[in-house]
C-alpha positions as CSV (number, residue, x, y, z in Angstrom):
1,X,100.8,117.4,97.4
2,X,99.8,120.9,97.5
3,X,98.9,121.1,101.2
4,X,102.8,119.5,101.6
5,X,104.5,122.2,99.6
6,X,102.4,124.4,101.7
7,X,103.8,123.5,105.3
8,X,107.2,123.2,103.6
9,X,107.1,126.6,102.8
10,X,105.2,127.9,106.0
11,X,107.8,125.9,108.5
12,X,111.2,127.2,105.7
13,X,113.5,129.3,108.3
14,X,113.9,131.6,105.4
15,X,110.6,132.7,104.8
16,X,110.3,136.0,106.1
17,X,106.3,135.9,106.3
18,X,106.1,133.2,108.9
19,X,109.2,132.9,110.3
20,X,108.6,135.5,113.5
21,X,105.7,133.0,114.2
22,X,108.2,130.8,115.8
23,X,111.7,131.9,116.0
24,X,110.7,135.7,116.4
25,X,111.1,135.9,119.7
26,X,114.4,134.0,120.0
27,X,115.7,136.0,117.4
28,X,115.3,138.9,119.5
29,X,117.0,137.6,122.2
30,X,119.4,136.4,120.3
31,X,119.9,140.0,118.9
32,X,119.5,141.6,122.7
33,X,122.7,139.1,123.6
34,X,124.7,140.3,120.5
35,X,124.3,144.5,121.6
36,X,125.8,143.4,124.9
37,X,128.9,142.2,123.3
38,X,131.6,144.5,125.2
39,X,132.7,147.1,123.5
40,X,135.7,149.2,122.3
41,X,135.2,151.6,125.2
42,X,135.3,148.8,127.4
43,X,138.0,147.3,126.5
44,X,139.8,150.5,127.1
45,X,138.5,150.8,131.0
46,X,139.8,147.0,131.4
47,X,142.8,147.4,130.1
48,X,143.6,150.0,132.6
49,X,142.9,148.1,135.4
50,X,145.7,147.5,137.7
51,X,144.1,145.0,139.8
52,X,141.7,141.7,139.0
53,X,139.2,143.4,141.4
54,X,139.1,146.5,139.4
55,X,138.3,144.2,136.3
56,X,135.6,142.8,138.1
57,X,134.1,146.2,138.8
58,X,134.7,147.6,134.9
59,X,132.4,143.8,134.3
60,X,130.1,144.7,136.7
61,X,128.9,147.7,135.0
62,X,128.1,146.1,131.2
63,X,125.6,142.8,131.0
64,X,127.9,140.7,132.7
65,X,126.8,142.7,135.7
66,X,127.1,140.7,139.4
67,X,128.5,137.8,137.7
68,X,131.7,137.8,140.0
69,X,129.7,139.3,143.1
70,X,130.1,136.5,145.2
71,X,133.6,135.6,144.8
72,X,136.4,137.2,147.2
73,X,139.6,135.8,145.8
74,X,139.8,136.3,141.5
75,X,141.8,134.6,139.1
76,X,141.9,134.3,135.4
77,X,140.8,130.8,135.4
78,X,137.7,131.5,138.0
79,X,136.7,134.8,135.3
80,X,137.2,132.4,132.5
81,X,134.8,130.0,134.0
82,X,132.6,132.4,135.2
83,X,132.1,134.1,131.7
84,X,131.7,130.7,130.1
85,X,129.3,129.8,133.0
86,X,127.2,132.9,131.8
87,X,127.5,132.0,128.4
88,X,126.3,128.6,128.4
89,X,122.7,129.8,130.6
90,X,121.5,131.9,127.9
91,X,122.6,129.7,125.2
92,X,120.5,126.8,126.5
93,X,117.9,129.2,127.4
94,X,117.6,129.8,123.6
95,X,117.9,125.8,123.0
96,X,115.0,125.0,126.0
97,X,112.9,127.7,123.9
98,X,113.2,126.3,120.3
99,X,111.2,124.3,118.0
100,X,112.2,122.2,115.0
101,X,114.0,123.2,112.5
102,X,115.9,125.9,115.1
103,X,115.9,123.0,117.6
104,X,117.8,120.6,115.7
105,X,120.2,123.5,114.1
106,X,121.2,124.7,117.7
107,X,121.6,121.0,118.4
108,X,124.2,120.4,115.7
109,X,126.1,123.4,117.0
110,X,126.8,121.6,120.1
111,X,128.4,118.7,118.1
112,X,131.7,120.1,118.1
113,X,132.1,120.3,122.0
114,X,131.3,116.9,122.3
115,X,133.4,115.8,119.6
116,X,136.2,117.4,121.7
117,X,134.6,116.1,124.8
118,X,134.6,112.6,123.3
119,X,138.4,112.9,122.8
120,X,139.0,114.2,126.1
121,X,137.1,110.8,127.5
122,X,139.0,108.8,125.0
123,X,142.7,109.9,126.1
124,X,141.8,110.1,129.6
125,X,141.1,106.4,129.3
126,X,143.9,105.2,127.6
127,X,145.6,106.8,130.4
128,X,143.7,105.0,132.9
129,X,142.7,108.5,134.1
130,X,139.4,108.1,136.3
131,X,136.3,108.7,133.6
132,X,134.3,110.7,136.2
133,X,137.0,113.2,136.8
134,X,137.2,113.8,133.2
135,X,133.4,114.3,132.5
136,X,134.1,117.2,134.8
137,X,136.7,118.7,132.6
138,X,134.3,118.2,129.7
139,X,132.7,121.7,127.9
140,X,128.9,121.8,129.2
141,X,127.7,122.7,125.7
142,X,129.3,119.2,124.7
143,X,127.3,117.1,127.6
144,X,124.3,114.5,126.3
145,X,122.3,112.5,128.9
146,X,124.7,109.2,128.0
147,X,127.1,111.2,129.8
148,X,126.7,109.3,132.6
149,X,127.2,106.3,130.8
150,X,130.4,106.7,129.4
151,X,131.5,107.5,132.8
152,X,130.7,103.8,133.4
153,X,133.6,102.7,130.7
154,X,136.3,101.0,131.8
155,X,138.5,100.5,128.8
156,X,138.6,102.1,125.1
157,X,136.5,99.5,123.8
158,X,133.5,100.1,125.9
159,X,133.8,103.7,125.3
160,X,133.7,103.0,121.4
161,X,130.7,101.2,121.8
162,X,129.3,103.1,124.3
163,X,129.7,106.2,122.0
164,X,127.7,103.9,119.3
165,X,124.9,103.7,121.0
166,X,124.3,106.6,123.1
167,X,125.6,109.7,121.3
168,X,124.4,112.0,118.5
169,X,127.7,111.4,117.3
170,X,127.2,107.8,116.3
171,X,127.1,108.2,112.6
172,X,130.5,109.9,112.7
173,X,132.3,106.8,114.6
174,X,130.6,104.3,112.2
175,X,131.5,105.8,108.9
176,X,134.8,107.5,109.7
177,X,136.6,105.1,112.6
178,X,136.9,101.6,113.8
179,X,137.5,100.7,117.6
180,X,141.3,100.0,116.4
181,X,141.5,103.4,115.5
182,X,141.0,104.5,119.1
183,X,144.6,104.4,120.6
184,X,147.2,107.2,121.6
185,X,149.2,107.7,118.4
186,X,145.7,108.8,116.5
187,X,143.7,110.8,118.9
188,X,144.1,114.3,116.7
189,X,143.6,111.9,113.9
190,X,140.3,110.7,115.4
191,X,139.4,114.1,116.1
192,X,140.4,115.7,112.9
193,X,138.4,113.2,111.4
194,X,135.0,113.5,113.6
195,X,135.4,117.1,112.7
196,X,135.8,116.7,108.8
197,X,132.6,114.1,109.4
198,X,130.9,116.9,111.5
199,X,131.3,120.1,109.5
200,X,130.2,118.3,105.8
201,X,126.9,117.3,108.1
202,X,126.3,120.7,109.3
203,X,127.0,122.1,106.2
204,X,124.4,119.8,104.3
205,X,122.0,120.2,106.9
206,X,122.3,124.0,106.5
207,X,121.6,123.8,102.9
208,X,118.4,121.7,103.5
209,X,116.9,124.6,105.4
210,X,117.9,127.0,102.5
211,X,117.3,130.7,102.5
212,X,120.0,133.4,104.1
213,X,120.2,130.4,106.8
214,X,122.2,128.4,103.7
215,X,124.0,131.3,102.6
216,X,125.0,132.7,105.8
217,X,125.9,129.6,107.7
218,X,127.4,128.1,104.3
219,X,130.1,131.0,104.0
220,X,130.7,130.5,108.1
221,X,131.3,126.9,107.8
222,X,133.2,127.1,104.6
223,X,135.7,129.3,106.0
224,X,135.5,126.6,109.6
225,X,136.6,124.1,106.9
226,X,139.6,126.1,104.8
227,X,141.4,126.9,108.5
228,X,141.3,123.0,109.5
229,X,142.8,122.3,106.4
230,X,145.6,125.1,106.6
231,X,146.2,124.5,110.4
232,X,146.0,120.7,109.4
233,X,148.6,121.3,106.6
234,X,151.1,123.4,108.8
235,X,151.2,121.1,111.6
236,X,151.6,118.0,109.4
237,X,155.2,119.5,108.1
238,X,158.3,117.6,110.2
239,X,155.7,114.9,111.6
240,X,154.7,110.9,110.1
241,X,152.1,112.1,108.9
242,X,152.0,111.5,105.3
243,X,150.6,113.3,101.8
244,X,147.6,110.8,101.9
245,X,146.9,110.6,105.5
246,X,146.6,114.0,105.4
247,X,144.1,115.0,102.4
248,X,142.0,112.2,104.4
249,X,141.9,114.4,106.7
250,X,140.9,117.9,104.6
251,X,136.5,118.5,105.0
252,X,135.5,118.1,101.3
253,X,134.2,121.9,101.6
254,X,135.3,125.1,101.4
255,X,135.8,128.4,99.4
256,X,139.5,126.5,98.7
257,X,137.5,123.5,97.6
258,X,138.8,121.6,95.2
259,X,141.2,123.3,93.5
260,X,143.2,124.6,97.0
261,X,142.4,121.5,98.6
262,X,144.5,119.8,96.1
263,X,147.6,122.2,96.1
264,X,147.4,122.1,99.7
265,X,147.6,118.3,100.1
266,X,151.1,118.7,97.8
267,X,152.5,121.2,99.8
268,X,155.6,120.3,102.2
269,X,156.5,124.0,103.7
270,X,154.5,127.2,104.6
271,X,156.0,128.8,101.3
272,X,154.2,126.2,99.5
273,X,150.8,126.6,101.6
274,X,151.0,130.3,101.1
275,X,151.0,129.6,97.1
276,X,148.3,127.2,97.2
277,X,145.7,129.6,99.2
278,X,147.2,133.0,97.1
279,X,144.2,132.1,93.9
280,X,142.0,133.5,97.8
281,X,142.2,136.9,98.4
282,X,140.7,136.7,101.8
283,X,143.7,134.2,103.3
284,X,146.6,135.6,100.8
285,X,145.6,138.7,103.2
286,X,145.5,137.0,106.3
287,X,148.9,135.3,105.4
288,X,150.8,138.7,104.6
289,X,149.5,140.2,107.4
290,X,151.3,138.0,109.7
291,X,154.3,138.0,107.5
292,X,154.3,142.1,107.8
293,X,153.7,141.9,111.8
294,X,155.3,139.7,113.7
295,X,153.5,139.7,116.7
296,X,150.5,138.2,115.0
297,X,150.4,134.2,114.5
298,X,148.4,133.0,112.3
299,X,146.0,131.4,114.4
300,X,145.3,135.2,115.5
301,X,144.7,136.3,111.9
302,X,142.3,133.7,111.9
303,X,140.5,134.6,114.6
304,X,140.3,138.0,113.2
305,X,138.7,137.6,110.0
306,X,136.7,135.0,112.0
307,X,135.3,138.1,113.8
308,X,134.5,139.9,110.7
309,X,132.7,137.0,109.4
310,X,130.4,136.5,112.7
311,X,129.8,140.2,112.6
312,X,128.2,140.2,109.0
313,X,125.4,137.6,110.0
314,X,123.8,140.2,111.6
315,X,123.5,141.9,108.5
316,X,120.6,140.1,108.0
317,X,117.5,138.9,109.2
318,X,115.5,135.7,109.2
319,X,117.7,133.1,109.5
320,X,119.7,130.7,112.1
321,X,123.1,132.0,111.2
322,X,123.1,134.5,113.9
323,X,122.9,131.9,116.9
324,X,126.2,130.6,115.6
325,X,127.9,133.8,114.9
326,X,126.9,134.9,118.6
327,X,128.1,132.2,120.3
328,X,131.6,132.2,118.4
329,X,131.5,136.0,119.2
330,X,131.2,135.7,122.8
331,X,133.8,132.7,123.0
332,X,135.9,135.6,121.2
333,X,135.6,137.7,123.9
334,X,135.7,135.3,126.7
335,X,139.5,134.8,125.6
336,X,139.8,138.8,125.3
337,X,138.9,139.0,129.0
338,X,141.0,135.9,129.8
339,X,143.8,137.5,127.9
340,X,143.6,141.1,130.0
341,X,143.2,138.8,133.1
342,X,146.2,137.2,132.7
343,X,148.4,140.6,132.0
344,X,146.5,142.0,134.8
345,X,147.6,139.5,137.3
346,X,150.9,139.0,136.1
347,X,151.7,142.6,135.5
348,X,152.6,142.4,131.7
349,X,151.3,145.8,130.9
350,X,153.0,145.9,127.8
351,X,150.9,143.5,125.9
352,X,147.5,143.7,127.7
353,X,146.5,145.3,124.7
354,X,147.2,142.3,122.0
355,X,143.4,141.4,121.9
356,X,141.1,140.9,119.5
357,X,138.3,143.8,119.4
358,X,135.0,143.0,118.1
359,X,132.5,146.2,118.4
């Protein structure tokens, strides 16, 4: 028993005496990623670009480097996939480098791109849309080898079972949906529901590993949970969706958990969301904020204090958190430089600069 309680404690993420041994290194990289976050100064030297070419050579000079070297004509949508294409490398360099628990944590973090990427697969089918085309639309950090598979489906009820056997997502489908679930009127249903499934998974499976890993990723998740119940609330009002439906919907989480949770699932206008999330400090800001400028939606405010939120996980050391914040960090910028892109090549100067910063 004692020679258990000993491994247990050598192998815990948050022990700060062993845990360089394995995850040393990739926190360092991890780390070495984060520093090359763009920042303030180069937003400013983008945002003065008059030209996508220029953009390109502002990029070329911070870790993004020849990313774009071999491609004559730019758009937004080819720097958008470029950056993403960058992205995705060095996150599965970390995964190709891991070992448990880091392996599996950096596993669940992929869960929510193929969650959407399941979606994707199931509306394109319903549509009768050609499965292989749409496993090329699908977000590489969703992909699993069943992939292939799937593409095999002709019809929404091989998918569902398809999904059943193959997928890491398997659990989600058997305790949340049935196969007559799966049809056109329910597909953000079906996904609002994988994701309530998903996030109470990663959240417990956070917890497990304990340490800063369960304090840092638990504060990050909570706050994941509180905006899909808000944005679930909001765009509920004027729709069929009833009272009931919709607290089905609401992850059983959260810093607005219970109490919020059940004002919110009463509430039938903003005024009324706005009271049930005022007892929160942190989202009665983020509400008056956007009622004081009104050139910032919501969904911006969110992605703000989302920022802020990433940025404090590196506050601290030892634990997983940071992989998540980085990757969330970087998908921030990605739609910064998307965002300058597209007022760059359509000449809308006058709002190039409604970005988010981060450093």
């Amino acid at each position: 028993m004692f020679d258990w309680f000993l491994r247990l404690w050598v192998l815990h993420p948050g022990n700060m005496a062993t845990f360089n041994v394995d995850d040393g290194y990739l926190e360092g990289l991890a780390r070495g990623y984060r520093s090359g976050i763009l920042k303030t100064t180069d937003y400013a030297n983008l945002t003065q670009c008059d030209i996508l070419d220029d953009m390109k050579l502002h990029l070329a000079q911070t870790d993004y480097g020849d990313f774009l070297a071999n491609e004559s004509k730019l758009t937004p949508t080819l720097i958008a996939e470029k950056c993403r294409e960058k992205l995705i490398n060095e996150f599965f360099h970390l995964r190709a480098h891991a070992v448990e628990p880091l392996a599996t944590f950096l596993d669940y973090i992929t869960y929510g791109y193929m969650i959407d990427n399941i979606v994707l697969l199931i509306t394109g089918t319903l549509h009768e849309r050609d499965t292989s085309e749409l496993i090329e639309k699908c977000h590489p950090l969703g992909m699993f080898d069943a992939m292939a598979t799937l593409s095999m489906s002709h019809n929404v009820s091989d998918l569902y079972h398809s999904v059943l056997v193959d997928t890491p997502l398997a659990p989600y489908f058997v305790n949340c949906l049935s196969e007559e679930d799966l049809d056109e009127m329910n597909i953000e249903l079906i996904r609002n529901t994988l994701f309530k499934a998903y996030l109470e998974d990663f959240y417990q499976y956070c917890q497990t590993l304990g340490g800063t890993t369960a304090e840092v990723m638990g504060d990050l998740l909570k706050f994941e949970a509180d905006r899909r119940s808000i944005t679930i609330t909001i765009n509920s009002f004027g729709t069929e969706l009833t009272k009931d439906d919709r607290e089905k919907l609401y992850p059983e989480m959260g810093f607005l958990y219970p109490e919020g949770i059940a004002r919110l699932s009463k509430s039938e206008d903003i005024e009324q969301v706005r009271a049930a999330i005022d007892y929160c400090g942190a989202y009665r800001n983020l509400f008056q904020e956007t009622s004081f400028n009104a050139d910032k939606s919501l969904e911006d405010a969110f992605f703000e204090y989302e920022v802020e939120l990433n940025k404090l996980a590196f506050e601290q050391q030892f634990h997983y958190g940071i992989y998540y914040a980085y990757l969330k960090l970087k998908e921030q910028e990605i739609r910064n430089i998307v965002w300058i892109s597209e007022c760059v090549a359509q000449n809308m100067k006058s709002q190039i600069n409604q970005y988010i910063p981060i450093f």
